[in-house]
MDTraj code that builds the backbone (N, CA, C; nanometers):
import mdtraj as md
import numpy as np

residues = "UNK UNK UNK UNK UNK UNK UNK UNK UNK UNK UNK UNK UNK UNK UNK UNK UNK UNK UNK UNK UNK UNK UNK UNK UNK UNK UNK UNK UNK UNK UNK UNK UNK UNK UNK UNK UNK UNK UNK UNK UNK UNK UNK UNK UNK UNK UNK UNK UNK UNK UNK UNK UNK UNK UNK UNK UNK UNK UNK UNK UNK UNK UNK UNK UNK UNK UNK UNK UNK UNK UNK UNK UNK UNK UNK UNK UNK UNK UNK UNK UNK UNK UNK UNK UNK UNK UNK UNK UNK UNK UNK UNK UNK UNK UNK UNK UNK UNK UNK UNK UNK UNK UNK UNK UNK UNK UNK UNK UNK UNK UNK UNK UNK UNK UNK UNK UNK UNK UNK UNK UNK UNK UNK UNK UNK UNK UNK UNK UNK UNK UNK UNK UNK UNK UNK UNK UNK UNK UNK UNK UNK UNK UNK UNK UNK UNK UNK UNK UNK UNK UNK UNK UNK UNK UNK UNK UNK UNK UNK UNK UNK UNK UNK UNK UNK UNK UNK UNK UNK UNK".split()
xyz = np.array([
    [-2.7990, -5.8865, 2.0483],
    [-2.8213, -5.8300, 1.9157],
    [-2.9591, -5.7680, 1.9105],
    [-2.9812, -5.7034, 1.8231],
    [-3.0958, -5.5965, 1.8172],
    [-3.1711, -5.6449, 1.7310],
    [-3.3167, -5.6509, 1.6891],
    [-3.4199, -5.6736, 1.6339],
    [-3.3882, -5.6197, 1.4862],
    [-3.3442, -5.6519, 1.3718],
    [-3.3836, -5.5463, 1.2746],
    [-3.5601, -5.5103, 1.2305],
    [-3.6284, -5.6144, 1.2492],
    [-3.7554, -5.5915, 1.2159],
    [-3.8165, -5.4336, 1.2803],
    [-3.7631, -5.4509, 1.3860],
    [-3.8065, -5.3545, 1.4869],
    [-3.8288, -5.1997, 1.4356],
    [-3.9679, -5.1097, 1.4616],
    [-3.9390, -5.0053, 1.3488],
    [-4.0179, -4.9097, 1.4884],
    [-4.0189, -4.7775, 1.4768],
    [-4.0790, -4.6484, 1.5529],
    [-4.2454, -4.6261, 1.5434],
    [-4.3200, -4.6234, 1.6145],
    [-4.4576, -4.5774, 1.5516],
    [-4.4948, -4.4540, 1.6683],
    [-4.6256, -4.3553, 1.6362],
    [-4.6790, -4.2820, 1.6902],
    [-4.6807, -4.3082, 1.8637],
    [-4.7246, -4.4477, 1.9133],
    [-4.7349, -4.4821, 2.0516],
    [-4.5901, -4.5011, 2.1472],
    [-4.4641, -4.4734, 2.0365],
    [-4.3865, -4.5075, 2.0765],
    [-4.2747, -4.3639, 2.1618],
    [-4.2067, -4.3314, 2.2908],
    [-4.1753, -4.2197, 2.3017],
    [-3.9916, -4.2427, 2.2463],
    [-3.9114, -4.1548, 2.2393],
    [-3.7630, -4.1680, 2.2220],
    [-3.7265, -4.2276, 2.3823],
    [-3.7723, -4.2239, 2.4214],
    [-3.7357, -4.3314, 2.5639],
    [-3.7347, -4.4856, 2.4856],
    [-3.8126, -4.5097, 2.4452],
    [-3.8261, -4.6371, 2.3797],
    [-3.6936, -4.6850, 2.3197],
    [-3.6216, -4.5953, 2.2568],
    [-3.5415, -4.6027, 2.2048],
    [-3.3629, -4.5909, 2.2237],
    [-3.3846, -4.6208, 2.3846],
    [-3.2574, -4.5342, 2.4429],
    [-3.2006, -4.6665, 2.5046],
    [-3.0829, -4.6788, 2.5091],
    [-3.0332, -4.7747, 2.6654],
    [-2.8974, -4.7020, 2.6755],
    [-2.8945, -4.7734, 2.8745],
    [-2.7684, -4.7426, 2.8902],
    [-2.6756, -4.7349, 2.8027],
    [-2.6046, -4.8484, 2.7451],
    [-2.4647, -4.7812, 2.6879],
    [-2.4658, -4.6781, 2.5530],
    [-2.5729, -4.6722, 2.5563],
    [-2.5814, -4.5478, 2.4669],
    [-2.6092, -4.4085, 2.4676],
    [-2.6015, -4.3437, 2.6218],
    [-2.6075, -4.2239, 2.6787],
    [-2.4988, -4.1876, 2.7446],
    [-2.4106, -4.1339, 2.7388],
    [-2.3396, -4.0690, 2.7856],
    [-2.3378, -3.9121, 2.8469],
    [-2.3369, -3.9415, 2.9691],
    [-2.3694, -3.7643, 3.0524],
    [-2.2470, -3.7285, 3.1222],
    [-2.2033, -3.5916, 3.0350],
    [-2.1265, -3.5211, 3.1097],
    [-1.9839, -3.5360, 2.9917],
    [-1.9912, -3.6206, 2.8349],
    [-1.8936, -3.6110, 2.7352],
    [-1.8303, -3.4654, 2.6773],
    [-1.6757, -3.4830, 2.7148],
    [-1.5786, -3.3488, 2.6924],
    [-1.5453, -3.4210, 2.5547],
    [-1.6237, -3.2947, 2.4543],
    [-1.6005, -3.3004, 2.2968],
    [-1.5120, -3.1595, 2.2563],
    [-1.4041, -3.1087, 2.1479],
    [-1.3965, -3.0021, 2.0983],
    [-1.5001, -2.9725, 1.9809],
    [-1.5548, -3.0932, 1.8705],
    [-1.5846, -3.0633, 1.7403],
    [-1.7513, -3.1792, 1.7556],
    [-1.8115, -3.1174, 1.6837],
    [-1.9313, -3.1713, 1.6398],
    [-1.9191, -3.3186, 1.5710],
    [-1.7924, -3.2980, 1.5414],
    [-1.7566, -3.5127, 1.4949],
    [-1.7135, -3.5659, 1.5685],
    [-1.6405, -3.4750, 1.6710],
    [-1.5958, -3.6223, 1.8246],
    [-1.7186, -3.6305, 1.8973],
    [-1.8604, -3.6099, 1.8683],
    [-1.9189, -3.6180, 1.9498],
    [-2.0440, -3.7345, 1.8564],
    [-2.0155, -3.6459, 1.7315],
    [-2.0753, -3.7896, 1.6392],
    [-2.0105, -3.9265, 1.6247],
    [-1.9193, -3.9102, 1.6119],
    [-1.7990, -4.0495, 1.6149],
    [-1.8380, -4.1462, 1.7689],
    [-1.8309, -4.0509, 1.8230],
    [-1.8508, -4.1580, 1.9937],
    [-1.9956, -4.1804, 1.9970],
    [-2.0847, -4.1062, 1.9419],
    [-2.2292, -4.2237, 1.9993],
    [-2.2341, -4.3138, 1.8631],
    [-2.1835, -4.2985, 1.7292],
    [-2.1883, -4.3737, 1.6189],
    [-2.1341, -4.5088, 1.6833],
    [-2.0128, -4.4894, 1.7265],
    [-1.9209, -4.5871, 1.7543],
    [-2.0126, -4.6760, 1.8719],
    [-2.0530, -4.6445, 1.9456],
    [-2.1427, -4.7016, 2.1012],
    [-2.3025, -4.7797, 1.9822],
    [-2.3412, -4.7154, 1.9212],
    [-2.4403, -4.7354, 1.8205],
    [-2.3902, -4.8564, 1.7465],
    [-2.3078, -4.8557, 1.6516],
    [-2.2310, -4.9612, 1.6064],
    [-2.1922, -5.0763, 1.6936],
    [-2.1347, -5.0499, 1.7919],
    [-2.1023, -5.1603, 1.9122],
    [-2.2042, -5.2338, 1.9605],
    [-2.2783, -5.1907, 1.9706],
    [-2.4288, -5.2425, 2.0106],
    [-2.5486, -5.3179, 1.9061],
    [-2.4973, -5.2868, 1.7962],
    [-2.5542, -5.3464, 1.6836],
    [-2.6492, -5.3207, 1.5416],
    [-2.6886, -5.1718, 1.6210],
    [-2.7966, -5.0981, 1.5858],
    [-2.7331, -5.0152, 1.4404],
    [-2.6191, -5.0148, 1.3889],
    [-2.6183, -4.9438, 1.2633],
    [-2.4797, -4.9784, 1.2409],
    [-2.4279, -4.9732, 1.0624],
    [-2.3866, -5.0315, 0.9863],
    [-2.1928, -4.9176, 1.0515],
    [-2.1200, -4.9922, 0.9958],
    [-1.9900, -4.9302, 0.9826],
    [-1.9545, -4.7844, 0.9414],
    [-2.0384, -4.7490, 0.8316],
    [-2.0526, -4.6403, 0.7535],
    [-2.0935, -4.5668, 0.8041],
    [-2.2038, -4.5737, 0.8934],
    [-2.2650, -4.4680, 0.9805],
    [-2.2444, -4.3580, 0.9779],
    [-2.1207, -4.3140, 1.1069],
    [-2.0491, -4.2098, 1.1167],
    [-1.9743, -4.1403, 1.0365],
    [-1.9725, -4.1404, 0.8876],
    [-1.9520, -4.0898, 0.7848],
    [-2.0643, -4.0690, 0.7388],
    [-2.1621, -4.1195, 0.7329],
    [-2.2427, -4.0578, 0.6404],
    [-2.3570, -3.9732, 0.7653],
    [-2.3343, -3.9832, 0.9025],
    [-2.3609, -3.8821, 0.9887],
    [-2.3211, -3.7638, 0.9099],
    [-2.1976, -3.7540, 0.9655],
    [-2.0896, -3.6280, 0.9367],
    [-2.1435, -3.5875, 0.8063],
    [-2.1591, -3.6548, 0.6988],
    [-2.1713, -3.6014, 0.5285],
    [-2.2964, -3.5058, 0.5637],
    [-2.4150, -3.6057, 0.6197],
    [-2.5441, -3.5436, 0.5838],
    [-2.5204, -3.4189, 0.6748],
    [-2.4627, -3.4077, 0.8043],
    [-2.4691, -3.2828, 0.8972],
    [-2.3681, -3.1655, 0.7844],
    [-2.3269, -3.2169, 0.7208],
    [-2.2725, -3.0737, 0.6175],
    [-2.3780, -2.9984, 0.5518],
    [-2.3968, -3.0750, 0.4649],
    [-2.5609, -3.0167, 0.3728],
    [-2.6836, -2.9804, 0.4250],
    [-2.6996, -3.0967, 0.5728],
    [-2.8446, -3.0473, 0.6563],
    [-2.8208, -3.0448, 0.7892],
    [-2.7648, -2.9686, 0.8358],
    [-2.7246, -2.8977, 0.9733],
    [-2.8214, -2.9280, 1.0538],
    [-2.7916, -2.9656, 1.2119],
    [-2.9240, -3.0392, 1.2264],
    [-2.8952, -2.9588, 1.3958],
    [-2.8198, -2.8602, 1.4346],
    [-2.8620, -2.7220, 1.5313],
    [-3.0011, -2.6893, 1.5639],
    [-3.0178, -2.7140, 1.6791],
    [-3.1728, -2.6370, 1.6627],
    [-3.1537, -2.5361, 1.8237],
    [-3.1733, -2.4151, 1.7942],
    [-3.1488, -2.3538, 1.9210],
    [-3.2441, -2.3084, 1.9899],
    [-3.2858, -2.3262, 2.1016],
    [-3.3848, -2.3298, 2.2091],
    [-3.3640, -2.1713, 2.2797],
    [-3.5022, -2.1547, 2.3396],
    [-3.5322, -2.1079, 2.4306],
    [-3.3920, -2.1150, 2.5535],
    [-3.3383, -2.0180, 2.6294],
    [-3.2400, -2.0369, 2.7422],
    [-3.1157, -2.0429, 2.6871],
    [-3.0267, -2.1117, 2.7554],
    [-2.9130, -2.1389, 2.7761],
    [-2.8532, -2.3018, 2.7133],
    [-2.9313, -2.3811, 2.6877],
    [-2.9202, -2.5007, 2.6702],
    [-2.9765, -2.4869, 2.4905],
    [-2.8515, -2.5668, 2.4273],
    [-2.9146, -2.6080, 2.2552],
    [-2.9151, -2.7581, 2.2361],
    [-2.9722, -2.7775, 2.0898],
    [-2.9800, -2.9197, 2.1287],
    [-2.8738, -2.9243, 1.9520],
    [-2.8479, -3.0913, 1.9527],
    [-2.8143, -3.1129, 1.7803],
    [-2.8482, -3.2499, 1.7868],
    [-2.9275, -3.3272, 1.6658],
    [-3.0141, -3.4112, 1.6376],
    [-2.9411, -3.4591, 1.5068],
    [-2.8336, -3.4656, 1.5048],
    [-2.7661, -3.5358, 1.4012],
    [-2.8005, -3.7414, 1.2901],
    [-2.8019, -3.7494, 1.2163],
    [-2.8934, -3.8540, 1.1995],
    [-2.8098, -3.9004, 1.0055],
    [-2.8657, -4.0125, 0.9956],
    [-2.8007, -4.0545, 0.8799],
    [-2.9097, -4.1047, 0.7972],
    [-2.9061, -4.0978, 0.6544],
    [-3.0365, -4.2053, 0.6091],
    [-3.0215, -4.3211, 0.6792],
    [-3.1017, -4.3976, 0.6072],
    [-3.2316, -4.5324, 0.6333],
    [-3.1116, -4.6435, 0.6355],
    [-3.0280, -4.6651, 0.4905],
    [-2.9509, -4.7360, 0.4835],
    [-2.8258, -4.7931, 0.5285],
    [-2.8125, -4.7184, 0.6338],
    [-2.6724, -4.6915, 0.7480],
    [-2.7218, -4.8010, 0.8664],
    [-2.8699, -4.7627, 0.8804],
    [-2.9327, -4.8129, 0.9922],
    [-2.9535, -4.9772, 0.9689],
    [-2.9314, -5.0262, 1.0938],
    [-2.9886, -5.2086, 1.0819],
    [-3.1284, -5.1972, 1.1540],
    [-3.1191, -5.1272, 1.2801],
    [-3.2452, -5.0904, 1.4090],
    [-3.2750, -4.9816, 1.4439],
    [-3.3198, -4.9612, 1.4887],
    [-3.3787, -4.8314, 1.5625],
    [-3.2942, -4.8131, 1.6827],
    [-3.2047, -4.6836, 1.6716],
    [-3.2018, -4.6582, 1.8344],
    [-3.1917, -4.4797, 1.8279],
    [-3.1772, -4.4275, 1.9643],
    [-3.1130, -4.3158, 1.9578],
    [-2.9662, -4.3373, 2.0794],
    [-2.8866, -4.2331, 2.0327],
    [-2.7703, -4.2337, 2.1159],
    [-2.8003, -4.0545, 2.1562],
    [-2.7834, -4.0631, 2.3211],
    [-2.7681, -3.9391, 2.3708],
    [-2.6195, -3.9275, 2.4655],
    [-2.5918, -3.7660, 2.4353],
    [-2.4912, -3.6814, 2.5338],
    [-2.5285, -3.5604, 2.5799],
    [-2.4711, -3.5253, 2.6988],
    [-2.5023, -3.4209, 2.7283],
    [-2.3109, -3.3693, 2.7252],
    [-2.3290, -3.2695, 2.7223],
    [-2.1634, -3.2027, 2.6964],
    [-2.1538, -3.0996, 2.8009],
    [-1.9993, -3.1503, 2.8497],
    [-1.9484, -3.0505, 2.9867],
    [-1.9208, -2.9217, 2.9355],
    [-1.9006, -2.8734, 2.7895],
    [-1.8903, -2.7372, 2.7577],
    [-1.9684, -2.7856, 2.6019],
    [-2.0034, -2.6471, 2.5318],
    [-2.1165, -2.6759, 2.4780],
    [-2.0292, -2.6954, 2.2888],
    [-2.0517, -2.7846, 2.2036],
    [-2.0023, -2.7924, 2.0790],
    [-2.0631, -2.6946, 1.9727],
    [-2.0254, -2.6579, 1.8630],
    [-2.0802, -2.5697, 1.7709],
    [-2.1327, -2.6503, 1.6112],
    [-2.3064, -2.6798, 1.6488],
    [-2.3346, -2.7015, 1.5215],
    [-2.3986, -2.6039, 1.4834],
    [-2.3793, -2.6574, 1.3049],
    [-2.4499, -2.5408, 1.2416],
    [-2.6035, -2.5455, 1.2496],
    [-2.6616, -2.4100, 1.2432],
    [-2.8456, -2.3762, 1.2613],
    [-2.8846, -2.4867, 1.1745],
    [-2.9693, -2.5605, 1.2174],
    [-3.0616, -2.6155, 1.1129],
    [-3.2156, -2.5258, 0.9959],
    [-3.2172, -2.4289, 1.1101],
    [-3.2983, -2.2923, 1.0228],
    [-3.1924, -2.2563, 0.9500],
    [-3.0971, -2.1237, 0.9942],
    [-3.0051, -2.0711, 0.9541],
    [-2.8501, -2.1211, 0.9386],
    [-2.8333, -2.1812, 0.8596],
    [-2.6931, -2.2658, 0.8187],
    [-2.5806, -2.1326, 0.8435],
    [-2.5916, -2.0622, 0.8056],
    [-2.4681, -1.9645, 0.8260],
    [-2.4579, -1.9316, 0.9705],
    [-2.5160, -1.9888, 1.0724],
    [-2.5170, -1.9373, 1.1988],
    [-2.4858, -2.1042, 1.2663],
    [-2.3879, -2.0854, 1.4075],
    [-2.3865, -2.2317, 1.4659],
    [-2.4382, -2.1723, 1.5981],
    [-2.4788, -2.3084, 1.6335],
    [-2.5843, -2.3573, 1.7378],
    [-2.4899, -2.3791, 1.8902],
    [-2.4770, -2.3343, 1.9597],
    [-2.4064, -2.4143, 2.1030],
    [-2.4450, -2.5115, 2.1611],
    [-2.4367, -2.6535, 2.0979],
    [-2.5219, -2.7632, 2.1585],
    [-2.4320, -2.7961, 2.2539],
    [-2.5401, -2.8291, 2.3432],
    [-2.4615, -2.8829, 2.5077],
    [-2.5514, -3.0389, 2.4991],
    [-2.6237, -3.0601, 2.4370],
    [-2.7315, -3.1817, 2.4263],
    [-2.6991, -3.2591, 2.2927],
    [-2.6450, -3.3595, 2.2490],
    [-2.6832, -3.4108, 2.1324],
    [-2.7214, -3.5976, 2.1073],
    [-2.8236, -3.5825, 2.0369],
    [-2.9050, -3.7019, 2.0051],
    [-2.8955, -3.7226, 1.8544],
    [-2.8619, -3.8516, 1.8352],
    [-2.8266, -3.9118, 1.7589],
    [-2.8850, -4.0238, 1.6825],
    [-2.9913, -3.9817, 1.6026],
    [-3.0816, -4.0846, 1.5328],
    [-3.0307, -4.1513, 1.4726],
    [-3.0695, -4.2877, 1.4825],
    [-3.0363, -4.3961, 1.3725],
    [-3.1579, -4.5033, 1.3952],
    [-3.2273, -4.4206, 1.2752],
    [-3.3857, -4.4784, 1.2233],
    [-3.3982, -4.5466, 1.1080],
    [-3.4648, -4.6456, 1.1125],
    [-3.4484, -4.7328, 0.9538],
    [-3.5496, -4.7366, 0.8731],
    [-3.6372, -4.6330, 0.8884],
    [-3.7671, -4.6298, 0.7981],
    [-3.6944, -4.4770, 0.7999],
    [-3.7976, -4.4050, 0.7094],
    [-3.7433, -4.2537, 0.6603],
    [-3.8989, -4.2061, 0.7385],
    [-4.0330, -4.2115, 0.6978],
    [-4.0988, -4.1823, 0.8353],
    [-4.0701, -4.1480, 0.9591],
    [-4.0322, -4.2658, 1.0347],
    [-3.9921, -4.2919, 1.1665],
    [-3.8608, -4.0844, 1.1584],
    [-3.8195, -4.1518, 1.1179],
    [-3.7412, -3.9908, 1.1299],
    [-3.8051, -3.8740, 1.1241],
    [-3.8820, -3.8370, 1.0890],
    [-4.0113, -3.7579, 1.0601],
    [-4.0503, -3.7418, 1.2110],
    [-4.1425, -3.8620, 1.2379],
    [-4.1918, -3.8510, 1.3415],
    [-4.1436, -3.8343, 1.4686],
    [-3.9804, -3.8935, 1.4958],
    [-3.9075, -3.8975, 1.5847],
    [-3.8425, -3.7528, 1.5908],
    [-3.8082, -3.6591, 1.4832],
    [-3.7695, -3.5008, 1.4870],
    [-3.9242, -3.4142, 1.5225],
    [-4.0054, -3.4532, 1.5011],
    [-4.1100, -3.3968, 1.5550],
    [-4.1621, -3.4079, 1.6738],
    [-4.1466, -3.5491, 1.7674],
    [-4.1730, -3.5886, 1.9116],
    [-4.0550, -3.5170, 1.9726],
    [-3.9506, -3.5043, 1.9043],
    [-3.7585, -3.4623, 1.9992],
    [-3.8511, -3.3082, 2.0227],
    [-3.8596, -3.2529, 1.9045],
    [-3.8710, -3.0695, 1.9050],
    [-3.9826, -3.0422, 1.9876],
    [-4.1131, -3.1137, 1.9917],
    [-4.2215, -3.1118, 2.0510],
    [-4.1820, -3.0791, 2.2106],
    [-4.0867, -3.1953, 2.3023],
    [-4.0081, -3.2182, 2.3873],
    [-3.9520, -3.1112, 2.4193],
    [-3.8373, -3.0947, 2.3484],
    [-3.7677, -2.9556, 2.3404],
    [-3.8232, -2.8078, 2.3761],
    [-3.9578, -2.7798, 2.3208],
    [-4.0299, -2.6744, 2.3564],
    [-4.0115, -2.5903, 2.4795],
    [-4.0247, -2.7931, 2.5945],
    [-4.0453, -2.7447, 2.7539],
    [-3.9038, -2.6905, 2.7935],
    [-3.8981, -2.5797, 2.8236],
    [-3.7253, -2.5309, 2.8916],
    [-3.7019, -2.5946, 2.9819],
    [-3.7957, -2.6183, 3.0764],
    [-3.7662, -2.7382, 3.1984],
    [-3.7192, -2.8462, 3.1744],
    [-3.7805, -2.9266, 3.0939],
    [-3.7760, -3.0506, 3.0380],
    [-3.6188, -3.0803, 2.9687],
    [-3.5231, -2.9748, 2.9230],
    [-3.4787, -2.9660, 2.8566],
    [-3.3411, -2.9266, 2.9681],
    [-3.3857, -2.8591, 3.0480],
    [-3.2737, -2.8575, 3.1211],
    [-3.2774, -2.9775, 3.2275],
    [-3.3984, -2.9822, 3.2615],
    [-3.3813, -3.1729, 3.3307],
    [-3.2555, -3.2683, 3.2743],
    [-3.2845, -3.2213, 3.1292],
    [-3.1673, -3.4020, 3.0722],
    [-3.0747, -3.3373, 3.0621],
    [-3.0023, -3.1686, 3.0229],
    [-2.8914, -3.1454, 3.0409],
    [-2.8415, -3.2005, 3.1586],
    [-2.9600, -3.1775, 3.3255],
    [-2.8692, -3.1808, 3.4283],
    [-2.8368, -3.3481, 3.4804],
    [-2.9462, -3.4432, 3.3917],
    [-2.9426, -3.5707, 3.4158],
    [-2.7918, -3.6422, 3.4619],
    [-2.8128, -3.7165, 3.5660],
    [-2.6769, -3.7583, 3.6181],
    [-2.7021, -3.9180, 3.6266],
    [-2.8062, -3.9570, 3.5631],
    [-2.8261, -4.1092, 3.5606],
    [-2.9027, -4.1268, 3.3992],
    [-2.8946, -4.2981, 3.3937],
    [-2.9442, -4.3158, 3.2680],
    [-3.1273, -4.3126, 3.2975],
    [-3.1452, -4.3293, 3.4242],
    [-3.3005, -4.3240, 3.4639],
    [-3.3719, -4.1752, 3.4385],
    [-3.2453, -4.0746, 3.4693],
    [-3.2916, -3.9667, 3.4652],
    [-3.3347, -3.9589, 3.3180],
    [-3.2315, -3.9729, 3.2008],
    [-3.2756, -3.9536, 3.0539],
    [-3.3899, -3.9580, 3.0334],
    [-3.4482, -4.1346, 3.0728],
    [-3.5349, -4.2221, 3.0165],
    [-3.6635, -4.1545, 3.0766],
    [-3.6603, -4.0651, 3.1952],
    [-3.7650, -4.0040, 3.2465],
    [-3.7766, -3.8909, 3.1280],
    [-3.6405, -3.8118, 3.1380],
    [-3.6977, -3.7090, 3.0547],
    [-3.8016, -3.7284, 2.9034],
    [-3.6781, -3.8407, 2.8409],
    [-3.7694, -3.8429, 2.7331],
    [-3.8697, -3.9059, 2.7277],
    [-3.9110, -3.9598, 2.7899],
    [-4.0494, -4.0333, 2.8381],
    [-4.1516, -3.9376, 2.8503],
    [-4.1116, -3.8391, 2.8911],
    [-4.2317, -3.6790, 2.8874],
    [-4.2573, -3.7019, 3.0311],
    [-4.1847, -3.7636, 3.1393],
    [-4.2472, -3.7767, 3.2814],
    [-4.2192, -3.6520, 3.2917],
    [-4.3367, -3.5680, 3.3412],
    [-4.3268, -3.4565, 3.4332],
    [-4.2812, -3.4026, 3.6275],
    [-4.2616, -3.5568, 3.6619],
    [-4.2095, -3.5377, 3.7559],
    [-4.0581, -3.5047, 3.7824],
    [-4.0433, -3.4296, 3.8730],
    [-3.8891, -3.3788, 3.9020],
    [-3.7658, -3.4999, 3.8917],
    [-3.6765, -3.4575, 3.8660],
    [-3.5880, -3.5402, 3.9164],
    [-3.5775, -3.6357, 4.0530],
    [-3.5582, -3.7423, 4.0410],
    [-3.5564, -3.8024, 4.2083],
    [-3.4550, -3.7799, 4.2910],
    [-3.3465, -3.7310, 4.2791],
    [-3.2970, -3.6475, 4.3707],
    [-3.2445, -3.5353, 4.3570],
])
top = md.Topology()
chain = top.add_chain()
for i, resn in enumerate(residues, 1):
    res = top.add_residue(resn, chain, resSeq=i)
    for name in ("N", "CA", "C"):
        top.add_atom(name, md.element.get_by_symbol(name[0]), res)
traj = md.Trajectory(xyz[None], top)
C-alpha cells in the first residue's frame, strides 16, 4: 500500500514518482480513454487513487485538453484529475505503438498525436503545478523525449525522467 501522507516537492524528479507496474512501453490504444482507463486502472490497482479516477480523468480532459505538441515527431498528453480522486502521489506512463489523438492543450480545436502519455495523479493541487512544469521543462529536450518514446525497459523511463543525460545502456 502507498503512503497517503506522501506529497511532491521542488527536490523531487517525476522519476520519483514512477514504478514498474505503472509504465507500460509499447501500449496499442485506438482512443485517448483506452489509454486513460489502462494507466487509471494500474493506478487504482496499486493503490494510489480512488475508483472515480478515470472518470473524472476523462471529464477534466474534455474541458482542459491536456495535448501538448513538441518539437519533431513525438507528442506528449499529460492527462490528470483533481486532488480528490487522488489517495498518493504517482505518475502512470505509456509510450504508444501508433500515436492517439488528444486535443491541443494551447489550441483545443486542434488534436495532438500523442505517442507518449503520462498520467498524473497528484494530491495537493501545487504538486500539479510543479509536476506540469518539471514534465514540459523535460519535454523541451527532443532527445530526451525521444529516449522514453524509444525506452524498452522500466530503467530506461526512470533514467529519462530522472533528467540522466546519459544514453541509453544499450
Amino acid at each position: 500500500m502507498v503512503e497517503s501522507g506522501a506529497h511532491t516537492s521542488q527536490a523531487q524528479s517525476p522519476a520519483d514518482f514512477i514504478r514498474p507496474d505503472l509504465v507500460v512501453l509499447g501500449m496499442s490504444a485506438e482512443t485517448p480513454l483506452d489509454v486513460i482507463r489502462e494507466l487509471a486502472r494500474r493506478l487504482e490497482a496499486a493503490g494510489y487513487v480512488r475508483p472515480t479516477f478515470a472518470e473524472a480523468v476523462w471529464q477534466r480532459e474534455q474541458t482542459n485538453p491536456t495535448g501538448l505538441p513538441l518539437a519533431g515527431d513525438i507528442h506528449v498528453a499529460i492527462p490528470h484529475a483533481d486532488i480528490e480522486h487522488v489517495i498518493a502521489p504517482a505518475l502512470a506512463v505509456a509510450t504508444l505503438t501508433h500515436p492517439v489523438p488528444f486535443r491541443n492543450m494551447v489550441n483545443p480545436e486542434e488534436t495532438v498525436p500523442a505517442s507518449i502519455v503520462i498520467v498524473m495523479a497528484l494530491n495537493e493541487a501545487h504538486a500539479q503545478v510543479e509536476m506540469l512544469q518539471q514534465l514540459a521543462y523535460l519535454f523541451q529536450d527532443r532527445e530526451r523525449v525521444e529516449r522514453l518514446y524509444r525506452a524498452r525497459t522500466y530503467e530506461d523511463v526512470e533514467r529519462v525522467l530522472r533528467g540522466d543525460a546519459r544514453p541509453d545502456a544499450h
